[in-house]
C-alpha positions in Angstrom: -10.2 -18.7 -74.0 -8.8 -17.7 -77.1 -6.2 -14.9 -76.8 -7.3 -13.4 -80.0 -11.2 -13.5 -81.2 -12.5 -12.6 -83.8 -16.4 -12.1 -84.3 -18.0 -11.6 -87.0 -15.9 -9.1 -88.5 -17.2 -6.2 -91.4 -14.8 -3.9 -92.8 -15.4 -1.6 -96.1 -14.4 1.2 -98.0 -17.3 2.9 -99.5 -19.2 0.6 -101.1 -16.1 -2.3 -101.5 -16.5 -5.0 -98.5 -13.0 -6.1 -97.8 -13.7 -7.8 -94.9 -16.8 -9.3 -94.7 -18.0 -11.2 -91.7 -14.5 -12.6 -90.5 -14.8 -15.2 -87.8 -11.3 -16.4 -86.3 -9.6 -17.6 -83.1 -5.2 -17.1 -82.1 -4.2 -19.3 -78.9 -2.2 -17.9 -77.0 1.8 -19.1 -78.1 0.0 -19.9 -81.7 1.4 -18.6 -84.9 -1.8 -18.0 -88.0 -0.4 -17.7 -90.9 -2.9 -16.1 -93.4 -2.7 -16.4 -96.7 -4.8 -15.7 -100.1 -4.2 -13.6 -103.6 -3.3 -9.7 -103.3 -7.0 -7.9 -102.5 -8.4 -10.9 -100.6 -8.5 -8.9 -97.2 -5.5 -10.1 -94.9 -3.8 -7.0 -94.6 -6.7 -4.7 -94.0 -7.5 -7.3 -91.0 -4.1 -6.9 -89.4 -5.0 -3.4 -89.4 -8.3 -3.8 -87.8 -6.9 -5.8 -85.0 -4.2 -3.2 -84.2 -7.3 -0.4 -84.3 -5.7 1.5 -87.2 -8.8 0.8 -89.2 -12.3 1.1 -87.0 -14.7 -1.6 -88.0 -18.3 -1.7 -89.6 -19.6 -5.0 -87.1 -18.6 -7.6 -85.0 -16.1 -7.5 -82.6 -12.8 -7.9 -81.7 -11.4 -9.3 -78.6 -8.4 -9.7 -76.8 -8.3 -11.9 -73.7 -12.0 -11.5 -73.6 -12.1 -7.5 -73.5 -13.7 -6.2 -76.6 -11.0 -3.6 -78.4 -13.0 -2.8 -80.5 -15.3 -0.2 -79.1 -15.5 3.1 -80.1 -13.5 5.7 -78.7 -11.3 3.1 -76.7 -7.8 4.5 -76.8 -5.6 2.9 -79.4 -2.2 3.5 -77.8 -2.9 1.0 -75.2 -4.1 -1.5 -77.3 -1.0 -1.0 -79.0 1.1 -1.5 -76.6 -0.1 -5.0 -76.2 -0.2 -5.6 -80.0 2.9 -5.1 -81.8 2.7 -4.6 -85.6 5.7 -4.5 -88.2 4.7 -3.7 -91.7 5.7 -4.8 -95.3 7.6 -1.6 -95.4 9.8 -1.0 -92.3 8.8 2.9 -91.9 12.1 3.5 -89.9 13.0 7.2 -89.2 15.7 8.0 -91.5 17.6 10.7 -89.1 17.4 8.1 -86.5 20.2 5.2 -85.6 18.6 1.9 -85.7 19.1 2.1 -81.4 16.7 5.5 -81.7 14.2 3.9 -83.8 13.8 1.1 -81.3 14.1 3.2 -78.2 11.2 5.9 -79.1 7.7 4.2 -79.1 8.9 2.8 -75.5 10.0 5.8 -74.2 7.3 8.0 -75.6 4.3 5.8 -75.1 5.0 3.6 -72.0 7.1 6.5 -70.5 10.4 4.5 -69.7 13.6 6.2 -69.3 16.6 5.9 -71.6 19.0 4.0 -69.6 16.4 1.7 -68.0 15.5 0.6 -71.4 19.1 0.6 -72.9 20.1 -2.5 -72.1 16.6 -4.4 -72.4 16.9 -3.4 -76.1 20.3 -4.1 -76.7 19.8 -7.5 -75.9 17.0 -7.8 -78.2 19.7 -6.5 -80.6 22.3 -8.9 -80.0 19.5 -11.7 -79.8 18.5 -11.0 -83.8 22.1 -10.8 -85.0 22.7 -6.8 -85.0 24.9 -5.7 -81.7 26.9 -4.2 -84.7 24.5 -1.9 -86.2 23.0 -0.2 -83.8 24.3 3.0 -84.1 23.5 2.9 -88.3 21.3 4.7 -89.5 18.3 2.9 -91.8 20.3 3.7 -95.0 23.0 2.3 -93.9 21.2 -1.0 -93.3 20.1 -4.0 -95.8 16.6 -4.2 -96.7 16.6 -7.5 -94.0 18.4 -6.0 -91.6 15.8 -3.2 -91.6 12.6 -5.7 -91.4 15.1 -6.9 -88.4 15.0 -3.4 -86.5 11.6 -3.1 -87.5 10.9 -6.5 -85.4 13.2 -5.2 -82.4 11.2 -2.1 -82.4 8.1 -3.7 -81.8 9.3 -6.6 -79.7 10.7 -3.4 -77.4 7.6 -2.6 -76.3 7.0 -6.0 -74.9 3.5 -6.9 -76.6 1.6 -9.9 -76.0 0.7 -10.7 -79.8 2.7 -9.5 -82.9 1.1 -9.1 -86.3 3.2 -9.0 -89.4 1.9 -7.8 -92.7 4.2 -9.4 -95.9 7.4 -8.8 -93.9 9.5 -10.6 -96.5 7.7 -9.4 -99.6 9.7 -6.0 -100.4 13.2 -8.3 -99.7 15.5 -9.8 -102.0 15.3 -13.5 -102.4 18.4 -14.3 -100.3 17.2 -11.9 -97.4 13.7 -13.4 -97.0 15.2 -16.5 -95.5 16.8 -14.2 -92.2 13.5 -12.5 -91.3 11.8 -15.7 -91.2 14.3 -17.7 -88.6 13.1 -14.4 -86.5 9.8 -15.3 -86.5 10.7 -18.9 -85.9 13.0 -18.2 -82.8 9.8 -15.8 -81.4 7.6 -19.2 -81.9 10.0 -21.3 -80.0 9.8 -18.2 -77.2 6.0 -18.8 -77.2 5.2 -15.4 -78.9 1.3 -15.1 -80.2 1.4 -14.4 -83.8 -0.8 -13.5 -86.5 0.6 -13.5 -90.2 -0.5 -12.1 -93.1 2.4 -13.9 -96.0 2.8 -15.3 -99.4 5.7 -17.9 -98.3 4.0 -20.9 -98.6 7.0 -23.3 -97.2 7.4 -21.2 -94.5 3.7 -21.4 -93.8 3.3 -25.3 -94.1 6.2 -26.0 -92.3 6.2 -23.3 -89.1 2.2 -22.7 -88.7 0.0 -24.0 -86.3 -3.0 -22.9 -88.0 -3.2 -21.5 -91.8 -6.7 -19.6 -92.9 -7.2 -18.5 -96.8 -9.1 -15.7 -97.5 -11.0 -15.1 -100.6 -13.3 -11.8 -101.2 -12.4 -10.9 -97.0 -13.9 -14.3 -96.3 -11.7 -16.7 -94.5 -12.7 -19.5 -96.9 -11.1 -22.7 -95.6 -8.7 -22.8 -92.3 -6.9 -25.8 -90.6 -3.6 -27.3 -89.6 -1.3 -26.8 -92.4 -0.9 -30.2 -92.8 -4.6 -30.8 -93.8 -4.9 -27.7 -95.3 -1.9 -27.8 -98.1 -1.9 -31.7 -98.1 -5.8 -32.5 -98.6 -8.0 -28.7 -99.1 -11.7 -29.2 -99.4 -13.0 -25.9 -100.9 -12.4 -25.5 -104.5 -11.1 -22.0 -104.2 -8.7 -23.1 -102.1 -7.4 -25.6 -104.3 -7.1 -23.5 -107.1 -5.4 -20.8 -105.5 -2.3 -23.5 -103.7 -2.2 -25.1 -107.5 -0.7 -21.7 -108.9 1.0 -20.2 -105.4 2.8 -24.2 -104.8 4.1 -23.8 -108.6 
């Protein structure tokens, strides 16, 4: 059983479909990488998944329980499904520590000093033990993303979605954020990924989908995929995004 499934999926705004009919499966430990121009639906679909966008049809489960109910309560499906955005939406009057330490302590009601250490490690484990205590404007754009990931990763989920992490970053910062995500893969994390890398994609994915008009249009291993794509939209699009 897939730990992620998705079935049939219908999301719109008005009278704009943006995702229409999306059919697709994460194993558990697997990273998705998702990819496709700006429009094509990716992000709102991250944001159906973690329930901040309610959906029109089909259904979304994970580990076999549909989430996607009405009136099911959000907070606990987020707790299991961590999210970290394009832009990092870090509290500005609070130390990097704080910002990590709050959804934990408020949501799955943990006290301060049980969960002090826990996140310190996760700290020291992404290359910041030394900027804990700064606050976000005292912080690089990648070492923000970075805090961003600890904050999620803090509340122990069981699948993490990331929506254009690297896109707001300076060229010479994307390449930091990414080894995160690779060192979660080699941990076994569940992954979905909404990103316009394309290397990173091909060479750390073990599934990549494109997404055209919030359909996923062609998916496969990234090897098939970028190396031999059947659908002629696909094509086109990795003829201008490999450039």
């Amino acid at each position: 059983m897939a730990k992620l499934d998705l079935r049939g999926v219908v999301k719109r705004f008005g009278d704009n479909t943006v995702c229409d009919g999306i059919d697709l499966q994460v194993d558990t430990g697997d990273m998705v990488c998702l990819i496709g121009a700006s429009g094509a639906g990716k992000s709102t679909l991250l944001r159906c998944i973690n329930l901040l966008e309610p959906i029109e049809d089909g259904a979304i489960y994970l580990d076999g329980e549909d989430i996607s109910v009405p009136g099911l309560d959000p907070q606990g499906v987020r707790a299991r499904i961590g999210m970290v955005f394009q832009s990092y939406n870090l509290f500005p009057h609070m130390t990097a520590l704080e910002n990590a330490m709050l959804a934990p302590r408020r949501v799955l009601g943990r006290s301060r000093d049980d969960l002090r250490p826990e996140v310190e490690a996760l700290f020291t484990r992404f290359g910041l033990a030394d900027r804990m205590q700064n606050y976000p404007d005292q912080l690089s754009g990648g070492q923000q993303q970075r805090v961003a990931i600890v904050r999620a990763l803090a509340m122990r989920p069981e699948v993490m979605l990331f929506d254009e992490i690297t896109s707001a970053l300076d060229p010479q910062l994307v390449g930091e954020v990414l080894d995160v995500l690779l060192m979660l893969k080699a941990e076994g994390m569940t992954m979905l990924l909404a990103t316009h890398e394309m290397g990173f994609a091909r060479q750390a994915a073990d599934k990549v989908c494109f997404l055209k008009d919030g359909k996923i249009v062609e998916e496969g291993p990234p090897e098939t995929l970028f190396g031999s794509p059947k659908h002629p939209d696909t094509q086109a699009f990795l003829a201008r995004a490999l450039k």
